[in-house]
C-alpha positions as CSV (number, residue, x, y, z in Angstrom):
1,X,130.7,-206.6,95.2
2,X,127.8,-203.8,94.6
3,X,126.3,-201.8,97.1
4,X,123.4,-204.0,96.7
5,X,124.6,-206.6,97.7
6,X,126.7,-205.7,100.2
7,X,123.8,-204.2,101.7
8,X,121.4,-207.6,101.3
9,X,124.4,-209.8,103.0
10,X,124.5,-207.4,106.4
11,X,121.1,-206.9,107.0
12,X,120.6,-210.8,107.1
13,X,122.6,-210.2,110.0
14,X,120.6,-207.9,111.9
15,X,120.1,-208.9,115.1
16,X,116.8,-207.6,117.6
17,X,117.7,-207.2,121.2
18,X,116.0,-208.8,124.2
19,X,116.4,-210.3,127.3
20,X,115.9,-210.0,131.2
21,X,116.9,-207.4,133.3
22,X,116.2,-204.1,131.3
23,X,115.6,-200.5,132.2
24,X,114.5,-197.4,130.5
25,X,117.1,-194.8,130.1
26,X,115.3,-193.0,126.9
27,X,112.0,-193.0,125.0
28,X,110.4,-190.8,122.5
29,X,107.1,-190.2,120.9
30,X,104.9,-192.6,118.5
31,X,107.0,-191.8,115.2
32,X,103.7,-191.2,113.2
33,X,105.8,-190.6,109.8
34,X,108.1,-192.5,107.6
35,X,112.2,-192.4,109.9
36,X,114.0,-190.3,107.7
37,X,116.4,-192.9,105.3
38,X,120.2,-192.3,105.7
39,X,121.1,-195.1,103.2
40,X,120.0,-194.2,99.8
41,X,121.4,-196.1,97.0
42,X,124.8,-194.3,97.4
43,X,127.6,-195.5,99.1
44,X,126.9,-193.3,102.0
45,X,129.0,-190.6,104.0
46,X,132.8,-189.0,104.0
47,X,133.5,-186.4,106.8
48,X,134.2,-183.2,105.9
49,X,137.6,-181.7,107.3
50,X,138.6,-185.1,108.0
51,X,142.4,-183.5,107.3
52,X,141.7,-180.8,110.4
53,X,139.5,-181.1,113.5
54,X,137.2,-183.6,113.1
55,X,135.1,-182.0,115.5
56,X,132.9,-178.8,114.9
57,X,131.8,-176.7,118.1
58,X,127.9,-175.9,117.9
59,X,127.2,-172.4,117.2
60,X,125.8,-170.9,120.9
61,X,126.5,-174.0,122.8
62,X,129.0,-174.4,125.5
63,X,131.5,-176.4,126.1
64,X,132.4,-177.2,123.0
65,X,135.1,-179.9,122.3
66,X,139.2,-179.8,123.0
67,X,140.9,-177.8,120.4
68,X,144.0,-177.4,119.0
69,X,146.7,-176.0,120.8
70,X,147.5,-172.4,119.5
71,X,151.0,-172.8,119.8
72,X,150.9,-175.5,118.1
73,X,148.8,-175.3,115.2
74,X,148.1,-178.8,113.3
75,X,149.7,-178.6,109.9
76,X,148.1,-181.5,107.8
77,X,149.6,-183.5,104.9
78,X,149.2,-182.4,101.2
79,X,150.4,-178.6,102.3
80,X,153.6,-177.1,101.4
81,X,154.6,-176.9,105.0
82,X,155.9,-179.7,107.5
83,X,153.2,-181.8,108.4
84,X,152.5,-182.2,112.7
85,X,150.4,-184.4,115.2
86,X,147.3,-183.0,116.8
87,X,148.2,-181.3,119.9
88,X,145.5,-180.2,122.4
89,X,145.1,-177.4,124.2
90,X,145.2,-177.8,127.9
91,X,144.0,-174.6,129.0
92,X,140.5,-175.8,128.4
93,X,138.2,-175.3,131.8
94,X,135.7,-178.4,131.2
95,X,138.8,-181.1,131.7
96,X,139.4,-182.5,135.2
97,X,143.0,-182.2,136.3
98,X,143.7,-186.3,136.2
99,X,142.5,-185.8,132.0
100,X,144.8,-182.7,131.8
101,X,147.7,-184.9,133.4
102,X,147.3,-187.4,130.9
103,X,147.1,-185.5,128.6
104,X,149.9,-183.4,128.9
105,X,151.7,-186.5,129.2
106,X,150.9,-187.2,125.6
107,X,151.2,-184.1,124.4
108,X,155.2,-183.4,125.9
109,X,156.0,-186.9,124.2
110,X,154.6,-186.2,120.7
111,X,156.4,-182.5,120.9
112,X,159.7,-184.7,122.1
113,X,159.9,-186.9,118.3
114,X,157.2,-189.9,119.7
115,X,154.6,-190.7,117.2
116,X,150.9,-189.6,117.8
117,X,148.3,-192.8,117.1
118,X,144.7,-192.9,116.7
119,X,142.3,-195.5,116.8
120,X,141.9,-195.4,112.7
121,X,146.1,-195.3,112.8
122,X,146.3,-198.5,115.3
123,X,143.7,-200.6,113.9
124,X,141.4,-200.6,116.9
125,X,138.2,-199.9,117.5
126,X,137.1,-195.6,118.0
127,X,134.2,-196.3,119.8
128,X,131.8,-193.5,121.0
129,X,132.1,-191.0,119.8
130,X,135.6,-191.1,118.4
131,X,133.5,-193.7,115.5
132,X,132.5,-189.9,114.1
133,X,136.2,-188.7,114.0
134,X,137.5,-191.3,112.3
135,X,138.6,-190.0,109.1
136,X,140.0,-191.0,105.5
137,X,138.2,-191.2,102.0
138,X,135.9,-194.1,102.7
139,X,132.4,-193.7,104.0
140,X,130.5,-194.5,106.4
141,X,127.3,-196.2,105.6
142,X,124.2,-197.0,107.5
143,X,121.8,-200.2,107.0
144,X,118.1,-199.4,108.7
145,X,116.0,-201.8,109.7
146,X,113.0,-201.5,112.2
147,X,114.7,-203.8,114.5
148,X,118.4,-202.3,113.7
149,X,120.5,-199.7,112.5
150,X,123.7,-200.6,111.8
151,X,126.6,-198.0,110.9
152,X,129.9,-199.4,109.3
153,X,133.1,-197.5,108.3
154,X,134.1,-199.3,105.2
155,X,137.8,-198.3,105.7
156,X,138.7,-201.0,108.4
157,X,135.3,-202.6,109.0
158,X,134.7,-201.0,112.0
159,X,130.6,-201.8,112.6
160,X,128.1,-199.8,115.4
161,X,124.6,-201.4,116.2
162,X,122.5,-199.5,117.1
163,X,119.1,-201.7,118.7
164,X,115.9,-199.7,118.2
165,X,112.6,-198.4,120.7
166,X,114.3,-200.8,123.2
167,X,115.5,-200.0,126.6
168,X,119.4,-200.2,127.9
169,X,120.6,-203.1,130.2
170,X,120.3,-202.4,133.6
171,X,124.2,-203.0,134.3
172,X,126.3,-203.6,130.3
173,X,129.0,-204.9,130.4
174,X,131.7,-202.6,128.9
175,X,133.0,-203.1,125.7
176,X,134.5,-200.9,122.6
177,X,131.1,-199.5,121.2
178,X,129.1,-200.1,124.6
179,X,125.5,-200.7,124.0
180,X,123.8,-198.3,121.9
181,X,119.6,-197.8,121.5
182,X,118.0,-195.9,119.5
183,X,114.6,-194.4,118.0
184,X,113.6,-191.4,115.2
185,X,112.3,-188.5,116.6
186,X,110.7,-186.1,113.3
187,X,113.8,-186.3,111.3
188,X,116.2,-187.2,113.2
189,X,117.7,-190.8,114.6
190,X,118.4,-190.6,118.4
191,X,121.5,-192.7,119.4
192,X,122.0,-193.3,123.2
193,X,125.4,-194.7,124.1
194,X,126.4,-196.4,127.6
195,X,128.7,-199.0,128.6
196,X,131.6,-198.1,126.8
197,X,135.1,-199.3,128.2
198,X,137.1,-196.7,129.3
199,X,140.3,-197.9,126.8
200,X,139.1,-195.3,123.3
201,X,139.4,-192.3,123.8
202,X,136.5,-189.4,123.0
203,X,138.7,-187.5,120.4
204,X,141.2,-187.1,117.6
205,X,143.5,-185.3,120.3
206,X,143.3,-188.7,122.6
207,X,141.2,-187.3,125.5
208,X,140.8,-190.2,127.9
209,X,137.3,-190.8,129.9
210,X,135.9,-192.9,132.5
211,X,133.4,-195.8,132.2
212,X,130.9,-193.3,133.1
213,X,130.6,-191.8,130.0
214,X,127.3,-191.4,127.9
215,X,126.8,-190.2,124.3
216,X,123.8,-188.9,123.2
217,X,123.6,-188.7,119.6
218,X,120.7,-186.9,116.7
219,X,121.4,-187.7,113.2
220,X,119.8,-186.4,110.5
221,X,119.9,-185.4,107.1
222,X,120.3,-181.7,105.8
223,X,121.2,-179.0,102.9
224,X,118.2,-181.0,100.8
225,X,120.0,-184.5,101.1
226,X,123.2,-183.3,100.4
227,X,124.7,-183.6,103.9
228,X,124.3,-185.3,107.1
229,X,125.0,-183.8,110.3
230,X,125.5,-185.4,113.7
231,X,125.2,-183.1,117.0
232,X,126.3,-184.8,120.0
233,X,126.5,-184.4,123.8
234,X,129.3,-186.2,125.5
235,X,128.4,-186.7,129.6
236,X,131.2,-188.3,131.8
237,X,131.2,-187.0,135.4
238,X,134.4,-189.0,136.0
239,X,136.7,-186.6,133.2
240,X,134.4,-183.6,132.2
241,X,132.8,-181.0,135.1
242,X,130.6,-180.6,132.6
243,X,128.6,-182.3,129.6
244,X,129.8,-181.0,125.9
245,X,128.5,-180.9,122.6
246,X,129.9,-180.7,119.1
247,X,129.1,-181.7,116.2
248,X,130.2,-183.7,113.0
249,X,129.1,-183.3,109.3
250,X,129.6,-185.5,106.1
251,X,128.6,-185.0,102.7
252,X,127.1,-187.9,100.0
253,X,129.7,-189.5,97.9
254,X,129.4,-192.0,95.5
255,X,131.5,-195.2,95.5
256,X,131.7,-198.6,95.6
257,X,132.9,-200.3,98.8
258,X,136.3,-201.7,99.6
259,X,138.2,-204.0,101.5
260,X,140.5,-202.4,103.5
261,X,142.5,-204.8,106.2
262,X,143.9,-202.5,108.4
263,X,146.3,-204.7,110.0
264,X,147.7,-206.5,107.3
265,X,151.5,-206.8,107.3
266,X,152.0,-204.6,110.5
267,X,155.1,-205.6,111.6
268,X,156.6,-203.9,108.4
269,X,155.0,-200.7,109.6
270,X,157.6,-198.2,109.4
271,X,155.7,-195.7,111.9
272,X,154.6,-197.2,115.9
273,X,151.3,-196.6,115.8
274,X,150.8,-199.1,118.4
275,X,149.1,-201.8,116.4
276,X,148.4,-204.6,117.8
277,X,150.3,-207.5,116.8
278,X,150.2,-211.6,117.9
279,X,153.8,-212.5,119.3
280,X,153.5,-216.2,118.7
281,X,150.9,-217.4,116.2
282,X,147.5,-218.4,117.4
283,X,146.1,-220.5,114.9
């Protein structure tokens, strides 16, 4: 299927958002020029150091995101060297001591032999803003609309919508990609995030948060087209004693989409990555 047409068949889909009950939780000026177009006819978007952290920390801006550990340095695949799980450091000052114990948890079972998941690994859903650290060789894309801007990971058809110049819903209910509105502002595309269940996690390094947690995000394009750069603040008074920001970059690539099932065949899996899996058929 061309980009064309894959393109034409999910924006018949676009959806506007409505409804009773609403309350403003962020505006912006009149955008008096074109939004800036994040589409092109390309296939879109592949992360850069999708094979280290996935997160970059903003020049000057503190707290920046959980890091590797040190003393144990991730050592990716493709390298002549044995290849290890993400391990985070602890001894960061922004994590409450509840995250830490988790945390910790997960981090003394990977060093013991267990196998460290992700939400790309385990075929479900990243959510916000883990949807930027997904990683792998297939893009994301984006599909604008004035209405809509919908932002799909072709790997495992993971799909964001992102409603536009609307306000939030005074109480959403949580779900894997919470409720997400947005408007341009200059250049940029402003995302706010709320409503987001507190079962992703905010990272490749699994850092758990609350249902509290708010994501602010401002993409735009940069290097004359070439790249695209995300800079994010992550807000959750329940895990963090204090909002962070990092950021996430992805250069233009060139390729046709492709279906990629990420459950298929699962119970075959030779590694646990916790995928899910129906005991008893349901259909």
């Amino acid at each position: 299927m061309s980009v064309s047409s894959v393109k034409a068949r999910m924006l018949a889909c676009a959806i506007a958002v409505g409804g009773l009950g609403l309350t403003w939780v962020a505006s912006a000026a009149p955008q008096n020029s074109a939004p800036p177009d994040f589409s092109s006819n390309l296939a879109g978007w592949v992360g850069l150091n999708g094979a280290g952290p996935s997160y970059e920390a903003v020049p000057g801006v503190e707290p920046g995101p959980v890091r590797s550990d040190p003393a144990h340095p991730f050592v990716p695949n493709g390298t002549d060297k044995q290849p290890t799980f993400r391990i985070a450091d602890l001894t960061n000052p922004n994590l409450m001591p509840w995250v830490k114990e988790v945390m910790k948890k997960d981090n003394d079972e990977v060093l013991a032999g267990k196998m460290a998941f992700t939400p790309q690994s385990s075929c479900v859903p990243g959510g916000v803003p883990m949807f930027m650290g997904l990683g792998g060789p297939n893009p994301i894309v984006f599909l604008q609309t004035p209405k809509e801007v919908t932002i799909a990971f072709w790997s495992d058809h993971q799909v964001r919508h992102v409603y536009m110049n609307v306000p939030h819903s005074k109480n959403p209910k949580p779900s894997w990609y919470g409720e997400s509105i947005g408007y341009y502002e200059g250049d940029s595309l402003v995302v706010d995030t709320i409503g987001l269940t507190d079962r992703t996690f905010v990272d490749i390094y699994r850092t758990p948060h609350t249902a509290k947690l708010h994501v602010v995000e401002r993409w735009r394009v940069i290097e004359g087209g070439k790249m695209l750069e995300s800079v994010f603040t992550v807000d959750d008074p329940g895990a963090f004693y204090k909002p962070w920001t990092a950021r996430r970059r992805y250069q233009r690539v060139e390729q046709e989409p492709m279906e990629a099932p990420c459950a298929e065949n699962n119970s075959n899996n030779i590694f646990d990555y916790h995928i899910p899996e129906a005991k008893t058929p349901d259909f």
